[in-house]
N, C-alpha and C positions, 0 to 999 in steps of 0.2 A: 495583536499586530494587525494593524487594519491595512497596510500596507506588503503583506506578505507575498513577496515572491515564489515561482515552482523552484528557484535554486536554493532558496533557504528551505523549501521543506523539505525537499527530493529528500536528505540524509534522514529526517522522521520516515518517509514513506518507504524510504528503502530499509530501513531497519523493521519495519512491520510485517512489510511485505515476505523480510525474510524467515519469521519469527511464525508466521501465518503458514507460511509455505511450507516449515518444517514440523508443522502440527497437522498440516493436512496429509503431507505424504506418511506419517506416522499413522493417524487414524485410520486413512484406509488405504494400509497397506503396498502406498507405490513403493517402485522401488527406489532410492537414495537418488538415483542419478535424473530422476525426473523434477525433484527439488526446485532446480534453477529453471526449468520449465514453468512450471508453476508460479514463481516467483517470479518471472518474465511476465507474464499473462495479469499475475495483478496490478505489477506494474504498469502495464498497456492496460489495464481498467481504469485507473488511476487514473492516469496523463489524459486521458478520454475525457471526463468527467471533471478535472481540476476547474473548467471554467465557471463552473459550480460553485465554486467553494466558496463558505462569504465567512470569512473568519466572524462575525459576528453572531453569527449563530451557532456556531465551533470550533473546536479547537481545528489543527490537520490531524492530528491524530486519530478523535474522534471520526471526523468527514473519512477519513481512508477506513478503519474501521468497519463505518456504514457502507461503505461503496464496497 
C-alpha cells in the first residue's frame, strides 16, 4: 500500500504495541497495572516516527517492530 494512511495502521500498531507491552512487563517483572503505560509510551514512539515510514521498504508492522 503505497498510499497507507496512520488510521489504517493505528489497529496493526495498536495490536503490537499491546502484545509488546505484555511481554515486557512479563519479562521484567512489572507489575500488570503498568502494562497500559508501557503500551502508551510505544505508542507515543510510534506516532513520533510514523513520518518515517515508506511502506516500500516495509511493511507497518515490520517498521513498528523496528521502532
Amino acid at each position: 500500500m503505497a498510499d497507507l494512511t496512520l488510521d489504517q495502521a493505528l489497529p496493526v500498531i495498536q495490536d503490537l504495541a499491546q502484545r509488546k507491552a505484555n511481554a515486557f512487563v512479563r519479562r521484567f517483572g512489572f507489575a500488570i497495572d503498568e502494562r497500559d503505560d508501557v503500551k502508551s509510551q510505544l505508542l507515543l514512539t510510534f506516532l513520533i516516527r510514523w513520518p518515517k515510514f515508506d511502506s516500500g521498504r516495509a511493511s507497518v508492522r515490520t517498521f513498528a517492530s523496528r521502532v
